[in-house]
C-alpha positions in Angstrom: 260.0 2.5 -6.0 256.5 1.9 -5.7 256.7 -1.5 -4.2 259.0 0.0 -1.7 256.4 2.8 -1.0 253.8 0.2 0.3 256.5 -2.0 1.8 259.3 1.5 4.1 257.8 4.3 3.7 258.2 7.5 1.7 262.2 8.5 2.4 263.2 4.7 1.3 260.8 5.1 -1.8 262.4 8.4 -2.5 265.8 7.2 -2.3 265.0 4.0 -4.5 263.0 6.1 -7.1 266.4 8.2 -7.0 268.3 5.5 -7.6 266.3 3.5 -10.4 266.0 6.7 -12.1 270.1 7.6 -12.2 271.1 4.2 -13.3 268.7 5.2 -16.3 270.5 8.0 -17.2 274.0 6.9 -16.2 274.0 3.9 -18.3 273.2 6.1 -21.1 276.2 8.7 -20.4 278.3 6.8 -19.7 277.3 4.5 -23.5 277.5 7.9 -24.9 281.1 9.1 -23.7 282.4 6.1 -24.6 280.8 6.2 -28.7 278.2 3.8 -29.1 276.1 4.8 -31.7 272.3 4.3 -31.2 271.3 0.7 -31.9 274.3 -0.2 -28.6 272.7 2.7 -26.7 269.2 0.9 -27.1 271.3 -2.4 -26.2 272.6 -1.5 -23.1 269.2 0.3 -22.2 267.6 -2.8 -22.5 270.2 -4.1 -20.7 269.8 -1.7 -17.9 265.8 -2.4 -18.0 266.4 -6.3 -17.7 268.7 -6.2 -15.3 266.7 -3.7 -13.2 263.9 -6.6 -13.4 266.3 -9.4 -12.4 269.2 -7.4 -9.9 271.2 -9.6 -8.7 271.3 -7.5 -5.5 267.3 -8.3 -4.8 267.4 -12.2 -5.4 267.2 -11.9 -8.7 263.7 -9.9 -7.8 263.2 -6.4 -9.0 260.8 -3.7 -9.6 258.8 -2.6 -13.4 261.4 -0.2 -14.6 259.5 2.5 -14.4 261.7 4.8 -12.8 264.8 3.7 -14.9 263.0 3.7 -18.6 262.6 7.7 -17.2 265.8 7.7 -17.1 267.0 6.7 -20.1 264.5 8.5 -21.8 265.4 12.0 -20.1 269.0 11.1 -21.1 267.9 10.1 -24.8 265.4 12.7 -25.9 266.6 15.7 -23.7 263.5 18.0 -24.2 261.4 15.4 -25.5 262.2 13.4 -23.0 261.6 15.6 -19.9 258.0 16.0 -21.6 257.5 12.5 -21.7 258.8 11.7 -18.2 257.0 14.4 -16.5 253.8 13.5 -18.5 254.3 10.0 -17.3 254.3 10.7 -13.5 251.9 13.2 -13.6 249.5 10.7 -15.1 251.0 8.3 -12.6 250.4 10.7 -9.5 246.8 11.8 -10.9 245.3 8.6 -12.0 244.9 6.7 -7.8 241.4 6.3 -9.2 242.9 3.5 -12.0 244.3 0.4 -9.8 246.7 0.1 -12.7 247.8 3.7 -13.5 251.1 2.0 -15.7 248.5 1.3 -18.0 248.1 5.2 -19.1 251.4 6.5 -18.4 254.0 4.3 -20.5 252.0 4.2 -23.4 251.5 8.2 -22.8 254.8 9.2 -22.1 255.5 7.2 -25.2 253.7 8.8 -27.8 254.2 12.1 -26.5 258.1 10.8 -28.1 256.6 9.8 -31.0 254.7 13.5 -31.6 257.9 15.1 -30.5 260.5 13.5 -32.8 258.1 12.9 -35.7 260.7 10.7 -37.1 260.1 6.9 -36.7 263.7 6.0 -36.9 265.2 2.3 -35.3 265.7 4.6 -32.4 262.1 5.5 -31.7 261.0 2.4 -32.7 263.8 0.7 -29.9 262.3 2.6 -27.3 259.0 1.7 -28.4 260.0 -1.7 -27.9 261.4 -0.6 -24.3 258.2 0.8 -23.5 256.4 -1.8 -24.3 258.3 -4.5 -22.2 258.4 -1.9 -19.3 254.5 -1.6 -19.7 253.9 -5.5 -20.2 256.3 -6.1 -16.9 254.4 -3.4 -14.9 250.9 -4.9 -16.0 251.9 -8.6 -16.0 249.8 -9.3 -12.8 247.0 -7.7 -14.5 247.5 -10.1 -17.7 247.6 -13.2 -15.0 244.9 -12.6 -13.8 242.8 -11.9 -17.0 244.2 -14.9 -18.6 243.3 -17.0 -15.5 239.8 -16.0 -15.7 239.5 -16.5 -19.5 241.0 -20.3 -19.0 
């Protein structure tokens, strides 16, 4: 949604943060009505995050998954997660003055789970996992350009 912020305008970006977001938390209902128990839940979340990267709809281009890890995270954690996902886009709203504010709120939004559940079970540590990807895709330029300096 960001990307399309710089590129439309705010309505677009509103409309594709809408969008990214519910496909977060439909995959996950939709996993749930049908049974899966956690460990598929976390598959076809990762699912959802990779193909959110790769949509075949964008030319196999696509955005951080951001907006859809809030998603799935609102749908996983209920409370939890609204704390986590309005923590994270508060710190992404607040922090203009970091040129990569990704950097503080996926980590953040993260253990604000971890403090919440205080259980690190193969679900928390899945999402941990999700995050991570999510924060690594969102910050990849960032590592490009570090590494090309270093080399």
């Amino acid at each position: 949604a960001a990307n399309v912020l710089r590129t439309s305008g705010v309505k677009p970006a509103i409309f594709a943060f809408t969008a990214d977001f519910t496909k977060g938390t439909v995959t996950i209902l939709v996993a749930r009505f049908l049974g899966f128990d956690n460990i598929f839940v976390l598959m076809i979340a990762s699912s959802t995050i990779l193909g959110h990267w790769k949509s075949v709809f964008n030319r196999m281009r696509g955005g951080d998954g951001f907006a859809t890890l809030g998603g799935i995270t609102l749908v996983m954690y209920s409370f939890p997660g609204m704390i986590a996902v309005v923590f994270a886009f508060v710190i992404n709203y607040f922090s203009k003055i970091f040129k990569y504010p990704s950097t503080l709120c996926i980590p953040g939004g993260y253990l604000i789970l971890v403090f919440y559940t205080k259980n690190m079970n193969s679900q928390i540590i899945g999402m941990g996992i999700l995050y991570s990807l999510v924060f690594l895709k969102s910050n990849s330029t960032v590592f490009k350009q570090k590494f090309k300096s270093i080399v």
